[in-house]
C-alpha angles and dihedrals in degrees: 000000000000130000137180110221105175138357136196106184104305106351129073148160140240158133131292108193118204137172085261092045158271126335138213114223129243089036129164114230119206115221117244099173091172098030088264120093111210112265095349132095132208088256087059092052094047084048087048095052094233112165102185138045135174127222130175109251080197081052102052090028084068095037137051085353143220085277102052094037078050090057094043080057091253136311098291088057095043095052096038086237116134094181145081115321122181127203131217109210101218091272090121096049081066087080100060139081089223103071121015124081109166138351126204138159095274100043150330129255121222137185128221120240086191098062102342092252115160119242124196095202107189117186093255089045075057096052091052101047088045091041090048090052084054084215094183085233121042118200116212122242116265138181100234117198124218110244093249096059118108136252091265096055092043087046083058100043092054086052092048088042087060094047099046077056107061088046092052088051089051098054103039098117096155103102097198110043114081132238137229140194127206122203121214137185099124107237098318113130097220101050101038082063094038096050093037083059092049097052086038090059088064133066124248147144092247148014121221131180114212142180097065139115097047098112103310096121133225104289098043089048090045089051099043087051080059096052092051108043102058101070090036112105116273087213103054129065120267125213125201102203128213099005115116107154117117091234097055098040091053084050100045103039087061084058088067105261111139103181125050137160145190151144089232084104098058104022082061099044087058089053088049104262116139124190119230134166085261102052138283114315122205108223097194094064112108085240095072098049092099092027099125100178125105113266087261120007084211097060129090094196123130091257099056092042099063113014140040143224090272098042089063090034087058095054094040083057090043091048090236103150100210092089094069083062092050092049092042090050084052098039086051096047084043103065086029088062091042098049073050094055095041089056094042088055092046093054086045091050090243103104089115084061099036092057094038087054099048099046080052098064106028111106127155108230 
């Protein structure tokens, strides 16, 4: 399932194998919460070369429904994608007002933005709906704190967390669907390790560490990575969730991660923030209207092949949206490239440079 093909210190490289495929590690995943990424179609991800991309089994299971996924012949056929799709399994959904509406020991309640229906979501309700989706990766079900909880409520969700688990574990009954595990435990020291041990004490296909990326900062994300991977298994694949710049994924990926996802990528090409291999440029800014170069002169997307830095200055001045489609088509085969190189420098044995030098030279300006 999962096999480790080349290492420099930490990081490393391998091979996730899925019923859609093989994988390439470390790999980006694009969110595709609905089973539609914004801007972007299935077509642009196959042109792209994108291999993975992540969905929200809570999301589909309120609309447009098990029934209705079951009728499109599931969720690779409806969306004309025949690779890797993730599933989240609702844990996120724990963090916002819009949906959640209690959380015990057994299940949690949740509340549908779509027609305000109540939902009692128990870790094995999650394993069918995932499992009737056939994701080719299941996520279990965790109780994900918000970032302002204390220490008492995170001590209980990583006790919850553990215990979702095991139940997850229990009811998978999709073979070949794999499935995954997330740690917990915010940034606190104690129950990152604690909950990492837990999870570690179980067998799965992954290991993810979740909960971060909602306002903790760089250190404080870098340091509770550090917490959690030491006690996760050398021999399984580790995702990072929920962590899509290109400065957290070079660092923590040698830490050892070899998953991530994010919609960084896209949330910042439609506020006119484009990736290169020098940092994030903002289009909109007065400097780039007669600058008449690609958006990086390093990169072979469909952007940068056609069209310059004026040209989408110009129809980001002129409010002529097409211009959030052309930046999000760059951001994507940008991390995509780069995910590419990284692996690329590990395999080589110059992964060390190939970091030093690009935090060197990555500014936002």
């Amino acid at each position: 399932m999962f096999q480790i093909t080349s290492e420099e210190k930490k990081a490393r490289t391998g091979i996730l194998k899925t019923q859609h495929g093989k994988v390439e590690t470390p790999f980006f995943m694009p969110v595709a919460t609905k089973l539609g990424l914004k801007l972007i179609n299935s077509q642009d991800l196959k042109d792209i070369k994108i291999k993975t991309i992540i969905s929200n089994a809570l999301i589909l299971y309120l609309n447009p429904g098990l029934e209705f996924l079951e009728k499109a012949k599931g969720i690779h056929k409806f969306i004309n994608y025949n690779d890797t799709i993730f599933t989240d399994s609702g844990g996120f959904q724990m963090i916002s007002d819009n949906f959640l509406i209690s959380i015990n020991k057994k299940h949690v309640r949740f509340r549908s933005p779509f027609d305000s229906s109540i939902h009692k979501i128990t870790p094995e309700k999650n394993m069918e709906i995932q499992s009737a989706l056939n994701s080719d990766v299941a996520m279990c079900l965790d109780y994900m704190p918000r970032f302002e909880n204390n220490y008492e409520s995170l001590k209980e969700s990583v006790k919850i967390t553990y215990e979702w688990a095991k139940r997850c574990k229990d009811s998978h009954e999709n073979k070949k669907q794999l499935l995954f595990c997330i740690s917990q435990g915010g940034t606190f020291k104690d129950l990152r390790e604690k909950s990492a041990k837990l999870m570690s004490s179980l067998d799965f296909d992954g290991y993810a560490i979740g909960g971060l990326g909602i306002g903790e900062g760089s250190d404080l994300l870098n340091k509770t990575v550090d917490y959690s991977i030491k006690y996760m298994p050398k021999d399984k694949p580790r995702y990072l969730m929920g962590i899509g710049t290109p400065q957290h994924i070079i660092e923590s990926i040698s830490k050892g991660i070899d998953i991530f996802d994010s919609c960084y990528a896209t949330k910042h090409a439609r506020h006119e923030m484009a990736f290169t291999l020098k940092g994030e440029i903002r289009l909109g800014k007065s400097k780039y209207k007669e600058d008449f170069t690609p958006l990086d002169e390093n990169c072979n997307c469909f952007t940068c092949k056609n069209y310059t830095r004026a040209y989408i200055h110009y129809l980001i001045k002129i409010n002529e949206p097409s211009w959030k489609r052309l930046v999000t088509i760059h951001n994507i085969t940008f991390l995509n490239n780069f995910l590419t190189q990284i692996r690329t420098s590990i395999k080589e044995n110059n992964f060390t440079k190939f970091k030093k030098d690009f935090i060197k030279n990555y500014k936002v300006k």
